[in-house]
Biopython code that builds the backbone (N, CA, C, O; Angstrom):
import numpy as np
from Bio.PDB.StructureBuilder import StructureBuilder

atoms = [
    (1, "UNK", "N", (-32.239, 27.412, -36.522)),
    (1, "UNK", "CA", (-31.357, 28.028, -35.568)),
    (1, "UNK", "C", (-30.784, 26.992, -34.608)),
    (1, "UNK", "O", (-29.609, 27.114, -34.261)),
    (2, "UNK", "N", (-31.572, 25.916, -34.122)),
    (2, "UNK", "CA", (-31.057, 24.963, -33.183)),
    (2, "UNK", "C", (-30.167, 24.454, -34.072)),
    (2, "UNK", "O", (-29.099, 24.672, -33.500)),
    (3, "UNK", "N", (-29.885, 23.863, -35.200)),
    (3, "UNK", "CA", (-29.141, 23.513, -35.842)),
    (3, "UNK", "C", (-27.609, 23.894, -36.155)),
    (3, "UNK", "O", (-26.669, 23.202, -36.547)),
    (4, "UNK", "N", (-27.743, 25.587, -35.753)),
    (4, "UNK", "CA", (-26.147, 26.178, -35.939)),
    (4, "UNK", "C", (-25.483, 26.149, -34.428)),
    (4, "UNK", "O", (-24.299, 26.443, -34.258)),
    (5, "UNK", "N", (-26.331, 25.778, -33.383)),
    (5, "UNK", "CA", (-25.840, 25.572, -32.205)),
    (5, "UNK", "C", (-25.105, 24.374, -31.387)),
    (5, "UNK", "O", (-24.373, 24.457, -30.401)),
    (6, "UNK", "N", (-25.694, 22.816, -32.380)),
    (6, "UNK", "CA", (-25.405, 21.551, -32.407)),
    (6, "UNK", "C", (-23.624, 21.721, -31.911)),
    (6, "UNK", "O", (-23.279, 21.111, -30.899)),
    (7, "UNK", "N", (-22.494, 22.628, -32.736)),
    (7, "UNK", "CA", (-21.545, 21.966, -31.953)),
    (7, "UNK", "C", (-20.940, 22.739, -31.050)),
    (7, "UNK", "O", (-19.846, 22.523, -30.529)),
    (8, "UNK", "N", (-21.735, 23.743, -30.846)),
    (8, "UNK", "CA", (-21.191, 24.730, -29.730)),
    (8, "UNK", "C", (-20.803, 24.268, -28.533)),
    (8, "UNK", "O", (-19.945, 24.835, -27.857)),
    (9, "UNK", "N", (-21.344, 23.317, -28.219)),
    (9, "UNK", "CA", (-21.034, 22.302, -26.788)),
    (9, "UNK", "C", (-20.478, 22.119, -26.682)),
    (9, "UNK", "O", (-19.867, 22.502, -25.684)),
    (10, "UNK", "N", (-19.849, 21.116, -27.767)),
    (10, "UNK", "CA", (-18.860, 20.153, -27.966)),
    (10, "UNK", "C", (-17.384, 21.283, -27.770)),
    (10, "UNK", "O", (-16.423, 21.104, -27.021)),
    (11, "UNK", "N", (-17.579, 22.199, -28.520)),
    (11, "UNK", "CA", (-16.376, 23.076, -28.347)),
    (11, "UNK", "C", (-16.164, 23.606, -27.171)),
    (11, "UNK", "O", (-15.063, 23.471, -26.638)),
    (12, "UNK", "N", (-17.208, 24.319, -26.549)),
    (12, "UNK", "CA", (-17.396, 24.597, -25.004)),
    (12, "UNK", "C", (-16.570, 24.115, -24.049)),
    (12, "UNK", "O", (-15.634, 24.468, -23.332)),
    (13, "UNK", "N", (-17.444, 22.921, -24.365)),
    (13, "UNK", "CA", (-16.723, 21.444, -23.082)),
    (13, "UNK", "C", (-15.365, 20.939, -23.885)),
    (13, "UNK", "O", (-14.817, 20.032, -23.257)),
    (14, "UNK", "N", (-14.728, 21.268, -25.029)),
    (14, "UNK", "CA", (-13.319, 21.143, -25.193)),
    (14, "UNK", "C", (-12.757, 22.095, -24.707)),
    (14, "UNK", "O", (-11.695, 21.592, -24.340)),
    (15, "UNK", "N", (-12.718, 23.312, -24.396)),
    (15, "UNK", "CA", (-12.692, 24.111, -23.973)),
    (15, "UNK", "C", (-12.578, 24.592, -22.376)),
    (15, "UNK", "O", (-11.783, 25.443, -21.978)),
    (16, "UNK", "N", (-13.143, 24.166, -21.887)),
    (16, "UNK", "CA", (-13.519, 23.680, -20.585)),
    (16, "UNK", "C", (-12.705, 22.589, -19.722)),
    (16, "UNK", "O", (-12.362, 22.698, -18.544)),
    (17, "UNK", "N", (-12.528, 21.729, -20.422)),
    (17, "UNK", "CA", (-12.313, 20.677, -19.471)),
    (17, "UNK", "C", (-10.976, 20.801, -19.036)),
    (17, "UNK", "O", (-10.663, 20.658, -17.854)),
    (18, "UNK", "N", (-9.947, 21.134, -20.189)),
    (18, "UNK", "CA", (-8.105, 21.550, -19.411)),
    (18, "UNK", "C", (-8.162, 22.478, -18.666)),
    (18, "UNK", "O", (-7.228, 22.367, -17.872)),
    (19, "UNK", "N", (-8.908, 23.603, -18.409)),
    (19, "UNK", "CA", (-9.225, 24.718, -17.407)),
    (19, "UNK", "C", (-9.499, 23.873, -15.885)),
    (19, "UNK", "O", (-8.740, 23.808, -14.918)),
    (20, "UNK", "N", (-10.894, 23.256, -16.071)),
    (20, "UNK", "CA", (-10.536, 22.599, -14.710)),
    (20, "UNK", "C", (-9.808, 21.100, -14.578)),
    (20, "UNK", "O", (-10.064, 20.537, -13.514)),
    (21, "UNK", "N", (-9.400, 20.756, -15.010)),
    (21, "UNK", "CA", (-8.208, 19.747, -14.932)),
    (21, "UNK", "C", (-6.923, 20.988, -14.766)),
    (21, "UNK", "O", (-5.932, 20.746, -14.078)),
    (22, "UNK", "N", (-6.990, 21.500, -15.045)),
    (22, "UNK", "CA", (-5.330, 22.440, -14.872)),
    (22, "UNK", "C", (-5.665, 22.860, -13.324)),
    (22, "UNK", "O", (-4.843, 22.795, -12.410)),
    (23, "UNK", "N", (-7.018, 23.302, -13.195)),
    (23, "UNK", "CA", (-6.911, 24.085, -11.677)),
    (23, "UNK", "C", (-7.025, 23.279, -10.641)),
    (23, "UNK", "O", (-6.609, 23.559, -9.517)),
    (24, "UNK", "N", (-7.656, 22.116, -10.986)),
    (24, "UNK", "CA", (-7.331, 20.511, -10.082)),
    (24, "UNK", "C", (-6.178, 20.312, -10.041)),
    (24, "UNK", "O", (-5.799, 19.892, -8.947)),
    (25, "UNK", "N", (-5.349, 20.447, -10.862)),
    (25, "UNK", "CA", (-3.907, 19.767, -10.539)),
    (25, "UNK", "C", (-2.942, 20.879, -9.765)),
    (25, "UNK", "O", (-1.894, 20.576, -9.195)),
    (26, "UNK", "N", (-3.406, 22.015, -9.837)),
    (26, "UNK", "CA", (-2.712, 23.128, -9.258)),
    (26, "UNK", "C", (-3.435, 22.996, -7.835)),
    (26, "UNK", "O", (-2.782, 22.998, -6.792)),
    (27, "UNK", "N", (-4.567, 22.904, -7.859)),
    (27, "UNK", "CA", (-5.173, 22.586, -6.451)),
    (27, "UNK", "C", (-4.354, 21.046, -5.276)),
    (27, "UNK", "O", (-4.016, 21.225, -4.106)),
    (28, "UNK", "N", (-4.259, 20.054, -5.827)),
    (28, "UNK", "CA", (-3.490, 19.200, -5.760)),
    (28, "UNK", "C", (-2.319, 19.293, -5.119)),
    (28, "UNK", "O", (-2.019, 18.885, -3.997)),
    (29, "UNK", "N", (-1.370, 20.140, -6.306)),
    (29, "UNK", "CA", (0.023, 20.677, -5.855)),
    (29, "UNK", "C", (0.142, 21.514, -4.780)),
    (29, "UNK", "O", (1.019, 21.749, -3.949)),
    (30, "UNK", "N", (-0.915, 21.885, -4.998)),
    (30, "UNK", "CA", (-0.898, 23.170, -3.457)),
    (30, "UNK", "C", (-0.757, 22.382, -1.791)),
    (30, "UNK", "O", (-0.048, 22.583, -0.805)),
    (31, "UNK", "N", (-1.874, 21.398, -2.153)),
    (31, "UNK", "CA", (-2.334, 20.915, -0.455)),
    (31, "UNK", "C", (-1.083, 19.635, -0.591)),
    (31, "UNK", "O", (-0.607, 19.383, 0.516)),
    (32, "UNK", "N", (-0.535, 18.877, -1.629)),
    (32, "UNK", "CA", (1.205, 18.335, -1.210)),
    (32, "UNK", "C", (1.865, 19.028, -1.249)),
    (32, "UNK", "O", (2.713, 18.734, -0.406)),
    (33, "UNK", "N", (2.247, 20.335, -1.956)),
    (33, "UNK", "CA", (2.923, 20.971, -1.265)),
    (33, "UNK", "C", (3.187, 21.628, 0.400)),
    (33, "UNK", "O", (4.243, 21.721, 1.026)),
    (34, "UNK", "N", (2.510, 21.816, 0.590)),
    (34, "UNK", "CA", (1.675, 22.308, 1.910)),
    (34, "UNK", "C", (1.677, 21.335, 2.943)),
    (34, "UNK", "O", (1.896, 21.607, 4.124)),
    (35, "UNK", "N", (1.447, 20.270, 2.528)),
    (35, "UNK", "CA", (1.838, 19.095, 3.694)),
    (35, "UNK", "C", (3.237, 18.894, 3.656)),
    (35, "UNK", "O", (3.847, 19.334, 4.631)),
    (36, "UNK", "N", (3.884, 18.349, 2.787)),
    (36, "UNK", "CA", (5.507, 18.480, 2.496)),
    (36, "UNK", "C", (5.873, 19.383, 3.561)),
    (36, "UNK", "O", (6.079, 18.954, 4.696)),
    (37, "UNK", "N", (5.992, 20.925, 3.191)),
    (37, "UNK", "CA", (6.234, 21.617, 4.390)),
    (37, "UNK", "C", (6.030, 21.319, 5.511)),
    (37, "UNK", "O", (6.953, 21.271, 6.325)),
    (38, "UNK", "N", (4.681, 21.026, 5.852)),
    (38, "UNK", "CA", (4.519, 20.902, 7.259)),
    (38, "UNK", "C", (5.439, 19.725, 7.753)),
    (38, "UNK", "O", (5.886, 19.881, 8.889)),
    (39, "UNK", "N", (5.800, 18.567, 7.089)),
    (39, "UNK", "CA", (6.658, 17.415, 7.200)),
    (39, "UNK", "C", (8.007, 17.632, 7.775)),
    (39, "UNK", "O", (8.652, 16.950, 8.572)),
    (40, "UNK", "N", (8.275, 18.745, 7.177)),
    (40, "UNK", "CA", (9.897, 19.424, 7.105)),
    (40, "UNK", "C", (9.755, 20.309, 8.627)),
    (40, "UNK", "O", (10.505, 20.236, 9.601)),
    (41, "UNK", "N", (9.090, 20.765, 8.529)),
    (41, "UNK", "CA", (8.912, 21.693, 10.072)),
    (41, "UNK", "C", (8.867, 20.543, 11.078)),
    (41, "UNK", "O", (9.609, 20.469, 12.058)),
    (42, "UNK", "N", (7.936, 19.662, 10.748)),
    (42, "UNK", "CA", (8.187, 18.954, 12.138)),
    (42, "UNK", "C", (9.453, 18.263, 11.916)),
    (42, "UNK", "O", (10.009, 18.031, 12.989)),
    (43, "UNK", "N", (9.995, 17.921, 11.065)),
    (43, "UNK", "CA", (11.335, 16.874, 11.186)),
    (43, "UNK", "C", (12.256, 18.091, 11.702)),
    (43, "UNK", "O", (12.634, 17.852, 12.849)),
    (44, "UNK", "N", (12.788, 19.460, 11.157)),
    (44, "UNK", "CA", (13.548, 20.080, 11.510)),
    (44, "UNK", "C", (13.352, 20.172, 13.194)),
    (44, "UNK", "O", (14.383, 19.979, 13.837)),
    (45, "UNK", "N", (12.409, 20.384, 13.777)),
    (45, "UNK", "CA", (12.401, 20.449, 15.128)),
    (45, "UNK", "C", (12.571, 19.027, 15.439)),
    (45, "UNK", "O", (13.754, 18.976, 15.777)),
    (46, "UNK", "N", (12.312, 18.386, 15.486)),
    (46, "UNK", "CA", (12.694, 16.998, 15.747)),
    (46, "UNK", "C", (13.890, 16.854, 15.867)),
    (46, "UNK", "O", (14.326, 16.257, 16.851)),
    (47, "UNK", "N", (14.817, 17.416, 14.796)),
    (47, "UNK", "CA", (16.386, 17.041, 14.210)),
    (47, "UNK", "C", (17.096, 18.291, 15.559)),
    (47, "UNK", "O", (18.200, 18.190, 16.095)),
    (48, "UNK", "N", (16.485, 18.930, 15.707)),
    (48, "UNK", "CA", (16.869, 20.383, 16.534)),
    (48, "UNK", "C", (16.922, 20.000, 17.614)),
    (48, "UNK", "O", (17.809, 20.434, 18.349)),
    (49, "UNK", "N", (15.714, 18.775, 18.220)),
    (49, "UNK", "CA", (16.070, 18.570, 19.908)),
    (49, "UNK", "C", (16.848, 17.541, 19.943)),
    (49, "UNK", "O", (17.357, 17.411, 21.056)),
    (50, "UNK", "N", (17.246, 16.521, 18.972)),
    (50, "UNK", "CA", (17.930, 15.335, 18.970)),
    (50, "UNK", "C", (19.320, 16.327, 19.081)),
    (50, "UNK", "O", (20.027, 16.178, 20.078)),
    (51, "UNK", "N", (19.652, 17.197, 18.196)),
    (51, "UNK", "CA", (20.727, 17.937, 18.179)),
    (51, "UNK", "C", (21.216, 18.084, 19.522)),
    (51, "UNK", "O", (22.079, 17.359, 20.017)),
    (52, "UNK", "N", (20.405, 19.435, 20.336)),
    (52, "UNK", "CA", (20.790, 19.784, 21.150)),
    (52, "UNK", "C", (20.918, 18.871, 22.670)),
    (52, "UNK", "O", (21.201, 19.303, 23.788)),
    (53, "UNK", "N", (20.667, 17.778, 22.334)),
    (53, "UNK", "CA", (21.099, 16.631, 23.633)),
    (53, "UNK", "C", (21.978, 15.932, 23.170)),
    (53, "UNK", "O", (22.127, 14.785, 23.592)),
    (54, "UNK", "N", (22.937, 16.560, 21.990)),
    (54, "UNK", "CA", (24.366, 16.004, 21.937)),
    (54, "UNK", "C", (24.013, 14.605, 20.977)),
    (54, "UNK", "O", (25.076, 13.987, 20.908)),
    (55, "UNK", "N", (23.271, 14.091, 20.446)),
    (55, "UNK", "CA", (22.847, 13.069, 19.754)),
    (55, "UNK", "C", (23.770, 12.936, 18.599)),
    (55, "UNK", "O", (23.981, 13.963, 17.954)),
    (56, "UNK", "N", (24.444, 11.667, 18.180)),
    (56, "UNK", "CA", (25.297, 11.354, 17.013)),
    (56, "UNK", "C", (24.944, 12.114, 15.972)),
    (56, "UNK", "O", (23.728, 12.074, 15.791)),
    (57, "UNK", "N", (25.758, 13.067, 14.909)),
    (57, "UNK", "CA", (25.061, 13.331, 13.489)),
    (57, "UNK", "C", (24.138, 12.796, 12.869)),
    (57, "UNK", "O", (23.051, 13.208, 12.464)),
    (58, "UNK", "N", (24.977, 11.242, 12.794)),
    (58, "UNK", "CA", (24.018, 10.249, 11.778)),
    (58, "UNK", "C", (22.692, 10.152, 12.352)),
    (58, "UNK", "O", (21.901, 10.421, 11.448)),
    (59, "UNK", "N", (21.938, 9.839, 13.664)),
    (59, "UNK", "CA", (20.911, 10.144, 14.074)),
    (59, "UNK", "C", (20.233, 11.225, 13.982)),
    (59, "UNK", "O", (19.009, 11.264, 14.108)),
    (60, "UNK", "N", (21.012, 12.273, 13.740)),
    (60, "UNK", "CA", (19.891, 13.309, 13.621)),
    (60, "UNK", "C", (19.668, 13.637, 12.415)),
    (60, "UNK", "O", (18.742, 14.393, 12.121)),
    (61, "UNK", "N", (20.714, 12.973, 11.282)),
    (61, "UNK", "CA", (20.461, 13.394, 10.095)),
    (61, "UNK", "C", (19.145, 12.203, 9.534)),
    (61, "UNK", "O", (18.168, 12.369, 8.803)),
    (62, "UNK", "N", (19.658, 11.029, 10.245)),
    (62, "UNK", "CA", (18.463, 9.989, 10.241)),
    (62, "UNK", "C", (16.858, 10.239, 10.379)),
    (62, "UNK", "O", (15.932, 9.981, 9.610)),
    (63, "UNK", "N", (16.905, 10.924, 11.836)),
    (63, "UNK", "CA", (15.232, 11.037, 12.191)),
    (63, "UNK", "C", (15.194, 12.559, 10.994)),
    (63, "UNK", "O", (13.998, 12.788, 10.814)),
    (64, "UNK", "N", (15.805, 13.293, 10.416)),
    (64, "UNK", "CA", (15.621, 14.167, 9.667)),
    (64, "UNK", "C", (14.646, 13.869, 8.534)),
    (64, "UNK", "O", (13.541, 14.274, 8.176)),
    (65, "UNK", "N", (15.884, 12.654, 7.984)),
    (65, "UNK", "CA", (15.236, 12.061, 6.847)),
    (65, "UNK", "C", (14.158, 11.381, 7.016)),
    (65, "UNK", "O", (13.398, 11.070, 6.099)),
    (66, "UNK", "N", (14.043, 11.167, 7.909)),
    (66, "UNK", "CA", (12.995, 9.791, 8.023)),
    (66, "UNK", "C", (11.834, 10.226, 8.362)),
    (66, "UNK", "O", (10.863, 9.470, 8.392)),
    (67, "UNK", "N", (11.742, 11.794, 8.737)),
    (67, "UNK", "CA", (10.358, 12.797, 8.235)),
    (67, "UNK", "C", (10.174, 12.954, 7.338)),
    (67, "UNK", "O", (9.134, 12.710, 6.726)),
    (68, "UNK", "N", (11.173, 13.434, 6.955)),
    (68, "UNK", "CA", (11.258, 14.496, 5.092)),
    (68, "UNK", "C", (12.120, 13.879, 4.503)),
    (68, "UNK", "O", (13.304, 14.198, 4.404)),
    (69, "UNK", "N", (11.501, 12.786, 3.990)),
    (69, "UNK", "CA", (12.536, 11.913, 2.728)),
    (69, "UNK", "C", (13.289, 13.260, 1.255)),
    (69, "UNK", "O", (12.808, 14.131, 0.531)),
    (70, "UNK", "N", (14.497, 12.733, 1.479)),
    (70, "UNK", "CA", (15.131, 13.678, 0.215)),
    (70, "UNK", "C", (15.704, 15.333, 0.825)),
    (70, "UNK", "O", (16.014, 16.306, 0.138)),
    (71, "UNK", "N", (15.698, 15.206, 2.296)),
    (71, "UNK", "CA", (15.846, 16.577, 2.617)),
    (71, "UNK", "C", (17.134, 16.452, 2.813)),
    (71, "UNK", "O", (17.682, 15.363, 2.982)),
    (72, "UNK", "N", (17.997, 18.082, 2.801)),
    (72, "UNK", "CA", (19.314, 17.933, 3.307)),
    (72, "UNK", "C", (19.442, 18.736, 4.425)),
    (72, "UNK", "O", (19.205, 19.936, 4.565)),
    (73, "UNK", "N", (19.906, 17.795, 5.305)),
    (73, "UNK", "CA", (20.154, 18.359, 6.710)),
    (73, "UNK", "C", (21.666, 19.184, 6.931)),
    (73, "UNK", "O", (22.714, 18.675, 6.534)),
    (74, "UNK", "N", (21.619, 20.641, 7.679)),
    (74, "UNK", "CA", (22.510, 21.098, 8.106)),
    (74, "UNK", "C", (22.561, 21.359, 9.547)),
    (74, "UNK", "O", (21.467, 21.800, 9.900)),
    (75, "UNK", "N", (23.210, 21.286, 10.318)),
    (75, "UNK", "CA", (23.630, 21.580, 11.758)),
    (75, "UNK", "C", (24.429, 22.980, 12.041)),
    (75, "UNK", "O", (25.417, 23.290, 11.376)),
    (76, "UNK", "N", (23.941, 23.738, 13.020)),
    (76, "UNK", "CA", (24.745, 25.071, 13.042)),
    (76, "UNK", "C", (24.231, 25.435, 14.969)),
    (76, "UNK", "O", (23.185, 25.167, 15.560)),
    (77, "UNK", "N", (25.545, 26.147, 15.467)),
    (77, "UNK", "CA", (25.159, 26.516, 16.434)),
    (77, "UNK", "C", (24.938, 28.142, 16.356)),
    (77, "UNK", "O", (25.732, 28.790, 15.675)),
    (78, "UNK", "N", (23.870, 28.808, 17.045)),
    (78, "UNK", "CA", (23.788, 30.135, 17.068)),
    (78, "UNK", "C", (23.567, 30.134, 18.595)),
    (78, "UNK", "O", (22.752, 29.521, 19.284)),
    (79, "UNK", "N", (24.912, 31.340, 19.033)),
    (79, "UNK", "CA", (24.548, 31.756, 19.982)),
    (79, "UNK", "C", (24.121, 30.349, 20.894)),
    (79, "UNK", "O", (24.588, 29.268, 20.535)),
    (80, "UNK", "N", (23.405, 30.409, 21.834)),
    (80, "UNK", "CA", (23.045, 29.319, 22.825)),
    (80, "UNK", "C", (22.553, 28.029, 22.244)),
    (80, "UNK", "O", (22.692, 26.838, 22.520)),
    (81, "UNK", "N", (21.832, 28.829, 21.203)),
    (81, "UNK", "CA", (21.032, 27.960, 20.566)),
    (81, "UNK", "C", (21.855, 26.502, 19.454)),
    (81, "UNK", "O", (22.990, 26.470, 18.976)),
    (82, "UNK", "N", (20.762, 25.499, 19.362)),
    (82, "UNK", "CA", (21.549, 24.178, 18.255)),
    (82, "UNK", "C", (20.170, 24.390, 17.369)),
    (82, "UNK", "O", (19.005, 24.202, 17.719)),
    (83, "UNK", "N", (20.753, 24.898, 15.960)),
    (83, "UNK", "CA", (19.903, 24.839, 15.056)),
    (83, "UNK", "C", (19.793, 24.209, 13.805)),
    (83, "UNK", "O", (20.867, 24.382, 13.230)),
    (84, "UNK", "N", (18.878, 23.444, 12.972)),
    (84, "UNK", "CA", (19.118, 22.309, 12.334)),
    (84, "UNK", "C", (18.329, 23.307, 11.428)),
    (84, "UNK", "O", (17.294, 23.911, 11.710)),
    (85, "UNK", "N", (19.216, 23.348, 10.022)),
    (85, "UNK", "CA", (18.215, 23.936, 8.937)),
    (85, "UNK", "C", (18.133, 22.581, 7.821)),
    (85, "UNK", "O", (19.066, 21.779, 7.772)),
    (86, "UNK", "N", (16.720, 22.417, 6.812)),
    (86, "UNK", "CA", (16.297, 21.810, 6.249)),
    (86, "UNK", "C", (16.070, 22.362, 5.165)),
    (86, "UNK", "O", (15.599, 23.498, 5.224)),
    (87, "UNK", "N", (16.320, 21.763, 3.842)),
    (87, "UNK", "CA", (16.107, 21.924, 2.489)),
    (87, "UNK", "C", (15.425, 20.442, 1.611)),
    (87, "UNK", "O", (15.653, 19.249, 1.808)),
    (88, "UNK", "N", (14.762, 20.948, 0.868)),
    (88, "UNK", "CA", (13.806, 19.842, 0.464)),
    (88, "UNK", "C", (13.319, 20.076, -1.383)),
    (88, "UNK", "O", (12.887, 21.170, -1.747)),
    (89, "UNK", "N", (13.443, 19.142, -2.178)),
    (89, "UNK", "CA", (12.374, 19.691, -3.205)),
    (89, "UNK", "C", (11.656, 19.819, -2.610)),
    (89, "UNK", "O", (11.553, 19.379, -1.465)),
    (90, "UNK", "N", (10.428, 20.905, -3.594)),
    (90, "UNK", "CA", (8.949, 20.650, -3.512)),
    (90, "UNK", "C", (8.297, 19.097, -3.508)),
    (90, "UNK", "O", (7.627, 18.541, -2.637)),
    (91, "UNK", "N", (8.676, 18.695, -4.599)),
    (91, "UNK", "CA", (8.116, 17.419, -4.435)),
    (91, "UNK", "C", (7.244, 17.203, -5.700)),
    (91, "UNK", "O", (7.011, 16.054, -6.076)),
    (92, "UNK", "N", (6.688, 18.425, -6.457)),
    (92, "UNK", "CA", (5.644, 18.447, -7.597)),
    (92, "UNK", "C", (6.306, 18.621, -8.865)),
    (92, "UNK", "O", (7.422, 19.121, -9.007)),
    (93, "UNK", "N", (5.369, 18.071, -10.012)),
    (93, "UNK", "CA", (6.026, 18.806, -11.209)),
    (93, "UNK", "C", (5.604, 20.009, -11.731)),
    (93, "UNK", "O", (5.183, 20.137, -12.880)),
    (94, "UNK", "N", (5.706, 20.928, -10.893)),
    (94, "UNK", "CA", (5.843, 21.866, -11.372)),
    (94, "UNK", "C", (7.007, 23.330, -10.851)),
    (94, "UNK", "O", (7.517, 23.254, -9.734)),
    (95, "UNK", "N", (7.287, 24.427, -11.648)),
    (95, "UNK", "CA", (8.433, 25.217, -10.951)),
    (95, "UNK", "C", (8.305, 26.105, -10.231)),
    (95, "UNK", "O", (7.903, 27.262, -10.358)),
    (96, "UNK", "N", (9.018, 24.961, -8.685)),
    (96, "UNK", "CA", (8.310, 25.576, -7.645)),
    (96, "UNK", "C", (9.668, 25.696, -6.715)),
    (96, "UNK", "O", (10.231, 24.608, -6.605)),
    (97, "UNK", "N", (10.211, 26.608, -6.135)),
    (97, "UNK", "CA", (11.438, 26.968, -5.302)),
    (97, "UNK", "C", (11.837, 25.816, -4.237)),
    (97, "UNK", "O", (10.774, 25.277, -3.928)),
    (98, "UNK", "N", (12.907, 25.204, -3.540)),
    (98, "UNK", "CA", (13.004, 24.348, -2.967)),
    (98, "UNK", "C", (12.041, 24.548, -1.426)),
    (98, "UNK", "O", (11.515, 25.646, -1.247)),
    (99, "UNK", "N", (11.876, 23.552, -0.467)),
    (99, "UNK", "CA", (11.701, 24.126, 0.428)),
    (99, "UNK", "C", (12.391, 24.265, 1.254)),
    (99, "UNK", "O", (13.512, 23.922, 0.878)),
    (100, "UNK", "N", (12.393, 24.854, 3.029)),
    (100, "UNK", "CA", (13.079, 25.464, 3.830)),
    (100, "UNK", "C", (12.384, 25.484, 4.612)),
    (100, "UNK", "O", (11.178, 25.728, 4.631)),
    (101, "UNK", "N", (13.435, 25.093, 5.734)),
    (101, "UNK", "CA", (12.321, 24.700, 7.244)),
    (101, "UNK", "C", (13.572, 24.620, 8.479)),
    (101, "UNK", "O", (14.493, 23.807, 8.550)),
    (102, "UNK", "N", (13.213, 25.884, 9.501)),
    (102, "UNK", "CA", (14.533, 25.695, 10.460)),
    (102, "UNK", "C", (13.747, 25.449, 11.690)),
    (102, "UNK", "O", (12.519, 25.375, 11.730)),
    (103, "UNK", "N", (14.602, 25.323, 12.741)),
    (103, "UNK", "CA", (14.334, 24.721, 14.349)),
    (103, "UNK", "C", (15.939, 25.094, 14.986)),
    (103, "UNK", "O", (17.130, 25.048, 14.677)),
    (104, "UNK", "N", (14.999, 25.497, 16.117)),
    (104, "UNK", "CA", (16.430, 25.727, 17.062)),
    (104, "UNK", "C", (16.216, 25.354, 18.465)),
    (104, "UNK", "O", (15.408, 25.779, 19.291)),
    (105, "UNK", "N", (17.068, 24.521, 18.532)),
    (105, "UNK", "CA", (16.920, 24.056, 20.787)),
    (105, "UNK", "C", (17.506, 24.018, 21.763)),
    (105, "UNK", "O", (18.012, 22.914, 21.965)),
    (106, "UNK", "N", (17.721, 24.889, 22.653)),
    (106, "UNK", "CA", (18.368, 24.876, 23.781)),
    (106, "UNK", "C", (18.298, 23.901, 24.416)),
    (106, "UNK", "O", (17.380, 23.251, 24.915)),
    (107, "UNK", "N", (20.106, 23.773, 24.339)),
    (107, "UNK", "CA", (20.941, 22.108, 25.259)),
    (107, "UNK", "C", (20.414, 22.642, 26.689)),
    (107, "UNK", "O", (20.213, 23.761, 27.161)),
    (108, "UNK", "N", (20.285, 21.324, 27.156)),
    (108, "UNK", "CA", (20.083, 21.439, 28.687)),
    (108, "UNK", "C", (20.982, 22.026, 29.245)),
    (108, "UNK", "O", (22.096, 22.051, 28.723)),
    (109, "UNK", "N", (20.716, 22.692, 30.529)),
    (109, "UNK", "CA", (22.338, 22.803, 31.022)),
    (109, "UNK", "C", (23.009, 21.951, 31.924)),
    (109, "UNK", "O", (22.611, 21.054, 32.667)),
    (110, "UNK", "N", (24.578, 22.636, 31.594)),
    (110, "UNK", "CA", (25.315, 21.557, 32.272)),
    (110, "UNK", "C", (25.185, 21.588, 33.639)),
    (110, "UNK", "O", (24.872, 22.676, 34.121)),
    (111, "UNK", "N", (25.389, 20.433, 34.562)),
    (111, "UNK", "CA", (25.192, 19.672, 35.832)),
    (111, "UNK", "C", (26.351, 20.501, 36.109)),
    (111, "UNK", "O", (26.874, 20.873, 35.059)),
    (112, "UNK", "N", (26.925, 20.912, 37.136)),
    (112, "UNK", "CA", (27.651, 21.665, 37.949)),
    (112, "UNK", "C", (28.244, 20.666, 38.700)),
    (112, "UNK", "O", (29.028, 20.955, 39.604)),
]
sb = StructureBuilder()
sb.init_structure("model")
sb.init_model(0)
sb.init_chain("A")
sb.init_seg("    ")
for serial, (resi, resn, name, xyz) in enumerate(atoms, 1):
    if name == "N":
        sb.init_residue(resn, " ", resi, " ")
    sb.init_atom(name, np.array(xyz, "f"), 0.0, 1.0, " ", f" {name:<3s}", serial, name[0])
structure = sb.get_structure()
């Protein structure tokens, strides 16, 4: 009987091992993904107060990038507000929706 069991292992642990190698790499993707974002949130606010103190485009599209490499920066005013929206790959290989990250900052007011 020990004898018909010899390659059960072997198949087992073939068996086995792309399961957790697949859920490692999905685990992986999760926590860079997840930081990525958080990258983009802080650059969009970043890009949002440079905005709203009147700061050159190219600077704000600069410190944008220079959080979140590869992001595309847009500028929009709402209402009072200067709001900088951010778009980003994910960053992983796998198919995963772009990301998205906004900020909005009230300009000082004007000196009278």
């Amino acid at each position: 009987m020990r004898r018909d069991e010899r390659g059960s292992v072997a198949a087992e642990f073939a068996v086995t091992v792309p399961a957790v190698v697949l859920v490692i790499v999905v685990a992986v993707s999760a926590l860079s993904v997840g930081g990525r974002q958080v990258r983009l949130e802080h650059a969009a606010a970043q890009a949002a107060r440079l905005a709203a103190r009147e700061e050159p485009a190219e600077r704000v599209v600069a410190a944008a990038r220079g959080l979140a490499s590869g992001s595309q920066v847009r500028s929009r005013r709402d209402g009072d507000l200067v709001c900088v929206d951010l778009t980003a790959p994910a960053g992983v290989p796998l198919p995963l929706p772009a990301l998205r990250a906004t900020s909005c900052a009230l300009p000082a007011p004007e000196a009278d």
